[in-house]
C-alpha positions as CSV (number, residue, x, y, z in Angstrom):
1,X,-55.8,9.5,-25.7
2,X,-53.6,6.7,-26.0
3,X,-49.7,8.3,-26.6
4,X,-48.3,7.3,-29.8
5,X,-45.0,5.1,-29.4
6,X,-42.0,6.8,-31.0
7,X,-39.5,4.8,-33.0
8,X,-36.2,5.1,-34.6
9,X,-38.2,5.5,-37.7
10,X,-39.7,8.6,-36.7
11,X,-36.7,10.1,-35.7
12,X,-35.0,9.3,-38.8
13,X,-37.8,11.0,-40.6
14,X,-38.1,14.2,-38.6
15,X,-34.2,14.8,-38.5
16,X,-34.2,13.9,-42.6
17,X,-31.9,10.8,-42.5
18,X,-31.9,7.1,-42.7
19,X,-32.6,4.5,-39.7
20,X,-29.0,3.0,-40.2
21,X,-27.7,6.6,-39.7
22,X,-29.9,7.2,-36.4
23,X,-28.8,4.1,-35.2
24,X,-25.2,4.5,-35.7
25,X,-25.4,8.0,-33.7
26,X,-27.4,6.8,-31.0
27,X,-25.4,3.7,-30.6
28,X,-21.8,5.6,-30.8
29,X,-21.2,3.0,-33.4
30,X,-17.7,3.5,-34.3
31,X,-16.1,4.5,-37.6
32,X,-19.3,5.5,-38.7
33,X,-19.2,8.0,-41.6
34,X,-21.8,10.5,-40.2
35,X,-20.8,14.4,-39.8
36,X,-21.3,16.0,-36.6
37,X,-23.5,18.3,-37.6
38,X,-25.8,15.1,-38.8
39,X,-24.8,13.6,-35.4
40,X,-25.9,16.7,-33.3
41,X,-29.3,16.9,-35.5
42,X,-30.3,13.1,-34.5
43,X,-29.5,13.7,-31.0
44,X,-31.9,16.6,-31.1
45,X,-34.6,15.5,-33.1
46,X,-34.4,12.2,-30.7
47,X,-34.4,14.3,-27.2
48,X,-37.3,16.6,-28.7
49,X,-39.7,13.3,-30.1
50,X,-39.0,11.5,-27.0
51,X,-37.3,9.4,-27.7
52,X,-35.5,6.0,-25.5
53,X,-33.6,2.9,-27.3
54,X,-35.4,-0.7,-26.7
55,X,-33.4,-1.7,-23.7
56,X,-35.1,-5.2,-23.9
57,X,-34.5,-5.3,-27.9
58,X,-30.9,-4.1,-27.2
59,X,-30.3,-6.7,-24.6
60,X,-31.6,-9.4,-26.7
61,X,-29.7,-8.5,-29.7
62,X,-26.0,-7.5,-27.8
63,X,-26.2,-10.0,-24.9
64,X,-25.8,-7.0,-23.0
65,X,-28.3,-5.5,-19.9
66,X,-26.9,-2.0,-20.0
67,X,-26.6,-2.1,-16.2
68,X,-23.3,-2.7,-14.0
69,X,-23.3,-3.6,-10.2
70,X,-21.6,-2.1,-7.2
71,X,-20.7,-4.0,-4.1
72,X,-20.1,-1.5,-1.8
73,X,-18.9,-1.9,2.2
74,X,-21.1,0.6,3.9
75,X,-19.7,3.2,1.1
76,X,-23.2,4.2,0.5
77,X,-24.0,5.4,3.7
78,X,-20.6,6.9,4.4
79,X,-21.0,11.0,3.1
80,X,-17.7,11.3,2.4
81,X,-17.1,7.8,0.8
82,X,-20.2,8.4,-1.3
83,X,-17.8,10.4,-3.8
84,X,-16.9,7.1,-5.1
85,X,-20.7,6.4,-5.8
86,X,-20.8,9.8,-7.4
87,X,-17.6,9.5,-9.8
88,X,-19.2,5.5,-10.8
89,X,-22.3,6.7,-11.5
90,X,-21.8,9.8,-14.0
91,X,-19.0,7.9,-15.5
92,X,-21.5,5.2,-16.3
93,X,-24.0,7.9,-17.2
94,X,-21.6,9.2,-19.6
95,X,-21.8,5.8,-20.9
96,X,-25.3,5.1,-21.1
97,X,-25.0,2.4,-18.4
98,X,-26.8,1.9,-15.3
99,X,-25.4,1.8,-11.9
100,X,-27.1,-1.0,-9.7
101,X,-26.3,-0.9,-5.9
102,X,-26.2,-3.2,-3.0
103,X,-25.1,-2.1,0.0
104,X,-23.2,-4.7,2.7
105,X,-21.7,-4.2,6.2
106,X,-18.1,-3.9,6.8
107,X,-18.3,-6.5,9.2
108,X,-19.8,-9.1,6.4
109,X,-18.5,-12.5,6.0
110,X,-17.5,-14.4,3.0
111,X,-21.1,-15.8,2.4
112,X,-22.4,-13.0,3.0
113,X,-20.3,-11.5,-0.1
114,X,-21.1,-14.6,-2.1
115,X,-24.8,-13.7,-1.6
116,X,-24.7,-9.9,-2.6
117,X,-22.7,-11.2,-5.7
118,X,-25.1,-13.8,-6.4
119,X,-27.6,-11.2,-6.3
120,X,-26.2,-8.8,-9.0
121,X,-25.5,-11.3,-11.3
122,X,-28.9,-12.7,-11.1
123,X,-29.8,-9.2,-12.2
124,X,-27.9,-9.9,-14.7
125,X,-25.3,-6.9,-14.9
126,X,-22.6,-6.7,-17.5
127,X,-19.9,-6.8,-14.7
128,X,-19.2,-5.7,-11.0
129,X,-17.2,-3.1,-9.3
130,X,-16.4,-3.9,-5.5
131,X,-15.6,-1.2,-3.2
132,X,-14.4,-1.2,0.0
133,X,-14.8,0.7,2.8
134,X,-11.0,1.3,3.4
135,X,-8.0,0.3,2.0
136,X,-7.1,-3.2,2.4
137,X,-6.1,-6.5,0.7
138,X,-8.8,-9.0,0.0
139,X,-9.9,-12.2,-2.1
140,X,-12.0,-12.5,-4.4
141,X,-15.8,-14.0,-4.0
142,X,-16.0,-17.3,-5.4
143,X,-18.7,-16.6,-7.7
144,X,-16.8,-13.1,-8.4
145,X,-14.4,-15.0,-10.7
146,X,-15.1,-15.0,-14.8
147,X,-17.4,-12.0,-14.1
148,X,-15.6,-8.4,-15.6
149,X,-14.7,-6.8,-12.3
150,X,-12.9,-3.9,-10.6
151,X,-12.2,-3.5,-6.9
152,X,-11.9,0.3,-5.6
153,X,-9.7,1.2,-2.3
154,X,-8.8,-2.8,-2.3
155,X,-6.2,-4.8,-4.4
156,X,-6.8,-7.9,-5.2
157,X,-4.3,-10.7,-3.4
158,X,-4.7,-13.4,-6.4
159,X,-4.2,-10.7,-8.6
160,X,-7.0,-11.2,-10.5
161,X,-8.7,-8.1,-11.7
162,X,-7.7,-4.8,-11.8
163,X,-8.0,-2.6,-8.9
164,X,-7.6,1.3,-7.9
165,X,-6.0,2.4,-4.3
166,X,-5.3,6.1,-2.9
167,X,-1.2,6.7,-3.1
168,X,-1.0,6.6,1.3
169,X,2.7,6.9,0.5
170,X,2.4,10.0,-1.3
171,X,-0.4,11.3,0.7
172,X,2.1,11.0,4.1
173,X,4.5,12.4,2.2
174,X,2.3,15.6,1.6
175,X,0.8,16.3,4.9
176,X,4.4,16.0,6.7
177,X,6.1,18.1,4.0
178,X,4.1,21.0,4.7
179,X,4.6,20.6,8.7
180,X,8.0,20.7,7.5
181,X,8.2,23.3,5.2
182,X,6.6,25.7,8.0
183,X,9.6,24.9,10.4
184,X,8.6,22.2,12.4
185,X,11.3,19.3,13.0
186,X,9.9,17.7,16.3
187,X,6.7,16.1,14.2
188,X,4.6,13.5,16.0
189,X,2.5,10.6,14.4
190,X,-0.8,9.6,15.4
191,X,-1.1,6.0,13.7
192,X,-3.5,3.3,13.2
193,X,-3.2,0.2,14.7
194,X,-4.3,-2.2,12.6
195,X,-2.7,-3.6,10.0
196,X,-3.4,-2.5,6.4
197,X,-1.8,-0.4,3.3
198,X,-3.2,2.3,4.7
199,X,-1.2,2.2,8.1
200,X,2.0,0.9,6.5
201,X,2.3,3.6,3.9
202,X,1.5,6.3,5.9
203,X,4.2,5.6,8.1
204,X,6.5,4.9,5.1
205,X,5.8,8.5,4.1
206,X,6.1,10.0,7.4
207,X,9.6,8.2,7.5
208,X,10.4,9.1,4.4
209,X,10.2,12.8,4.2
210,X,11.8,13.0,7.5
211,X,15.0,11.2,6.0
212,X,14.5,13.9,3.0
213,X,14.4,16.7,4.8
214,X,17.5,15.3,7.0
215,X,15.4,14.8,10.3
216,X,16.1,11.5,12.1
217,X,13.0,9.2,13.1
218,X,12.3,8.9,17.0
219,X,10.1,6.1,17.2
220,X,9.1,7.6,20.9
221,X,6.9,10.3,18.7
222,X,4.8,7.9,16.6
223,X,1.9,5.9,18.6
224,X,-0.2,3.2,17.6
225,X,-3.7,3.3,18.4
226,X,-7.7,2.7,17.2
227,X,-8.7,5.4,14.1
228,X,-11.2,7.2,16.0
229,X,-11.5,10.6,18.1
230,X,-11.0,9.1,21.6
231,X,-8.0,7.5,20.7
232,X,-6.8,10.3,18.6
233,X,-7.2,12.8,21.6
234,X,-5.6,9.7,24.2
235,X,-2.7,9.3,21.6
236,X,-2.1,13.6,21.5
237,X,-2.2,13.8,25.4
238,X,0.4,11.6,25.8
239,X,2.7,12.5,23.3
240,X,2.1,16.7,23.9
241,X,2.9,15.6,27.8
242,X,6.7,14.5,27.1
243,X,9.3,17.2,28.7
244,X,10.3,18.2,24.9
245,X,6.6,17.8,23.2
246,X,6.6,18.1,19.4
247,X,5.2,21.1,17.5
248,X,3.2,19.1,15.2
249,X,1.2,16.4,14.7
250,X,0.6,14.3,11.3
251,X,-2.9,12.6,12.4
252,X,-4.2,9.0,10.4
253,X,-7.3,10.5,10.0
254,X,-9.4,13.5,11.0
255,X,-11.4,11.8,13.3
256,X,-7.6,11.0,15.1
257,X,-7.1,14.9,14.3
258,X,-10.5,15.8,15.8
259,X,-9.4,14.1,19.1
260,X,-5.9,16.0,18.7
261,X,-7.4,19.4,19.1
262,X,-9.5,18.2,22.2
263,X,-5.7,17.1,23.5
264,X,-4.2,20.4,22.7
265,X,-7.2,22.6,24.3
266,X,-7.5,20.8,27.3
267,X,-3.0,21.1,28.0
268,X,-4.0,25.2,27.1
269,X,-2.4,25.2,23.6
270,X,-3.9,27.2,20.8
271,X,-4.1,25.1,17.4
272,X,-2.1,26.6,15.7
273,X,-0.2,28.7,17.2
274,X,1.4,26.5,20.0
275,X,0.5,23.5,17.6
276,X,-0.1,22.3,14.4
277,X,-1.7,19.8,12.9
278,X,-2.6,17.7,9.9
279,X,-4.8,14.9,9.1
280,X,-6.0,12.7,6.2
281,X,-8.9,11.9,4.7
282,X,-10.6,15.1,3.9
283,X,-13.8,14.1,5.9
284,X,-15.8,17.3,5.4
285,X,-18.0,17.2,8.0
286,X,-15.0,17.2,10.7
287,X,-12.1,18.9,8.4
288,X,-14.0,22.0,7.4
289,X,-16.0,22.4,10.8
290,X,-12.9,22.1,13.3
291,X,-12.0,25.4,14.4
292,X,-9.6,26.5,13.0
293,X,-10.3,24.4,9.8
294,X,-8.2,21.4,9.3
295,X,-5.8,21.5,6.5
296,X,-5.5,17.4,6.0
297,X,-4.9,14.5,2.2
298,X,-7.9,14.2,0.6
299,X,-8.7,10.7,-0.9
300,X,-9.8,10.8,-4.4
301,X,-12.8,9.1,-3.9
302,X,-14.7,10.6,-6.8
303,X,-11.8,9.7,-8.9
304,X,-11.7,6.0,-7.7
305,X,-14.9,5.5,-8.9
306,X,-15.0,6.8,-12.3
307,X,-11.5,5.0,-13.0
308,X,-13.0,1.6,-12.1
309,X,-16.1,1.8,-14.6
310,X,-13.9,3.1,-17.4
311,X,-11.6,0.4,-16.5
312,X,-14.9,-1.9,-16.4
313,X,-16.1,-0.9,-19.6
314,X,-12.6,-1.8,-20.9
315,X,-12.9,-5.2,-19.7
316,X,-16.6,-5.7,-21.0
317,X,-15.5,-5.0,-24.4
318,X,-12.8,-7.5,-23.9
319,X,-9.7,-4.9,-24.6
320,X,-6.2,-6.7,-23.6
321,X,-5.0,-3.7,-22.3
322,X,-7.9,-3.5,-19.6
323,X,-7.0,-7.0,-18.3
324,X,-3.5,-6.3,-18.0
325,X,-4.2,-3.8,-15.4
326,X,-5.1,-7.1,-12.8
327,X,-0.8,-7.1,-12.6
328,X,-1.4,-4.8,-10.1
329,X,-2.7,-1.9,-8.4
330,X,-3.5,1.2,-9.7
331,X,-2.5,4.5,-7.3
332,X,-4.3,7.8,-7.4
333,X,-2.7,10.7,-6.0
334,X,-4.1,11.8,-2.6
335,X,-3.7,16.2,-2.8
336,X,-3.4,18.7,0.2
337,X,-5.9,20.2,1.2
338,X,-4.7,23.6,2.9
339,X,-6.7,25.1,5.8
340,X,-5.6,26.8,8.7
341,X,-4.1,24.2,11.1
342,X,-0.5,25.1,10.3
343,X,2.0,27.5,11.3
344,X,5.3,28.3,12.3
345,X,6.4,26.6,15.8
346,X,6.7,29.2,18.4
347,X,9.9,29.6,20.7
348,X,10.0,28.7,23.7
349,X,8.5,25.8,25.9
350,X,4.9,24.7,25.1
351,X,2.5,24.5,27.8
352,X,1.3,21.2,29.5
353,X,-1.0,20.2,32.1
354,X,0.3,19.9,35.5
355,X,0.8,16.0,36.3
């Protein structure tokens, strides 16, 4: 048997209203004059009949595909990055959009960028969000320009869209607080070397609530090195080896953290009892698993995302205020995430490996 096609005019039969009024409630159509009691009987009747809106018909008739693109830098196959996927794609849900994906290497040049764009818009999506795979400033793909776009853990240099960014100040400002707040004034910071917002504010923070707290900076307890475990743990050894160690240590990241705790076993101290420590990032798979469990700043990923495509839909509907969010960045707060890396500082001297 060949399945009978359902149409709006079937559902407006079963649910016992017109066809304008079904397609004012399946369209959202605004300032309609339809009850909500009318409005949850069409949604039913259409769920139960099966039945779907004409995407074709729709696109032909709005200029509109119903579908949005995501440029992503190795965010899709980053677990916990892929929040940001997650938040974009039920926001868009919620707005009966699509989510169209293209995945790129963080190490991909400008043409390379140019391409993927090139790509979405030949799939002709309603606009483009771009995410990045860490915060950073960036320019804009040619091609990028004209099209409704938001950029996600980036800002945009020209200033041309709006953008979304994790508050690194803040976050800093969090993870030493709570070092501090448990006693500890000799606090050492594992940084990042490279130069982006993400290093720079970090630092600000840790400088920041040291000055609040009355604590003077030592520049001798912050080092510099690449975000990953081995440098984290190279970083730890040779700050915990001073002759007055600190009792803490506010880590970049958790894979820096993860390295810190390798430092800390190997010189015979217990984390935390002989040594706390925090990190950032709220990588699950490293945070949660360390033993004991990291407390670290979680990035709102999930967050990020679902800001941009409201902020997208904004800016596909042309709203002023939408546009005038390009000025600059948006910040998100970046919470604490309390485990059981922190406690008091112990008396006495800590102990380090002979030299």
């Amino acid at each position: 048997m060949v399945q009978k096609h359902i149409g709006i005019r079937d559902v407006a039969k079963a649910a016992g209203v017109s066809v304008t009024t079904v397609s004012h409630v399946l369209n959202s159509t605004p300032y309609s004059r339809t009850s909500e009691e009318t409005r949850r009987r069409v949604r039913e009747t259409a769920s139960r009949l099966g039945y779907g809106p004409n995407r074709m018909a729709q696109g032909l008739r709005t200029q509109r595909s119903g579908m949005i693109g995501l440029l992503s830098e190795e965010i899709a196959t980053t677990p916990h990055a892929g929040r940001i996927i997650l938040g974009a794609q039920e926001t868009a849900r919620a707005h009966d959009l699509t989510l169209v994906i293209i995945n790129s290497g963080r190490d991909a040049n400008d043409e390379n960028h140019r391409a993927d764009v090139e790509a979405l818009l030949n799939r002709q999506v309603d606009g483009i969000l771009y995410a990045t795979m860490y915060h950073r400033e960036l320019s804009l793909p040619a091609n990028l320009v004209g099209t409704p776009a938001v950029l996600i853990d980036a800002s945009d240099r020209a200033g041309l869209v709006p953008s979304v960014v994790p508050d690194e100040v803040g976050g800093a400002i969090s993870a030493v607080a709570a070092l501090i707040e448990a006693g500890h004034e000799k606090i050492g910071f594992l940084n990042n070397i490279d130069d982006v917002p993400a290093t720079r504010g970090r630092l600000e923070g840790y400088r920041a609530v040291l000055a609040a707290a009355g604590l003077s900076f030592d520049p001798d307890l912050v080092t510099s090195s690449a975000s990953e475990t081995a440098s984290g743990y190279i970083s730890a050894l040779s700050l915990l080896r001073h002759s007055q160690p600190p009792t803490a240590l506010f880590c970049y990241n958790d894979r820096m953290a993860m390295g810190a705790y390798r430092a800390a076993a190997e010189l015979g101290m217990t984390v935390p009892a002989d040594l706390s420590i925090v990190g950032f990032d709220n990588q699950e798979l490293i945070a949660a698993n360390l033993y004991p469990a990291l407390t670290t700043v979680a990035l709102p990923h999930y967050e990020m995302g679902a800001w941009a495509v409201e902020t997208l839909v904004g800016l596909m509907a042309g709203r002023e205020e939408y546009r005038l969010l390009a000025d600059q960045p948006t910040v998100l707060s970046c919470p604490l995430v309390v485990r059981n890396s922190i406690a008091p500082p112990r008396g006495g001297e800590h102990p380090r490996s002979k030299d």
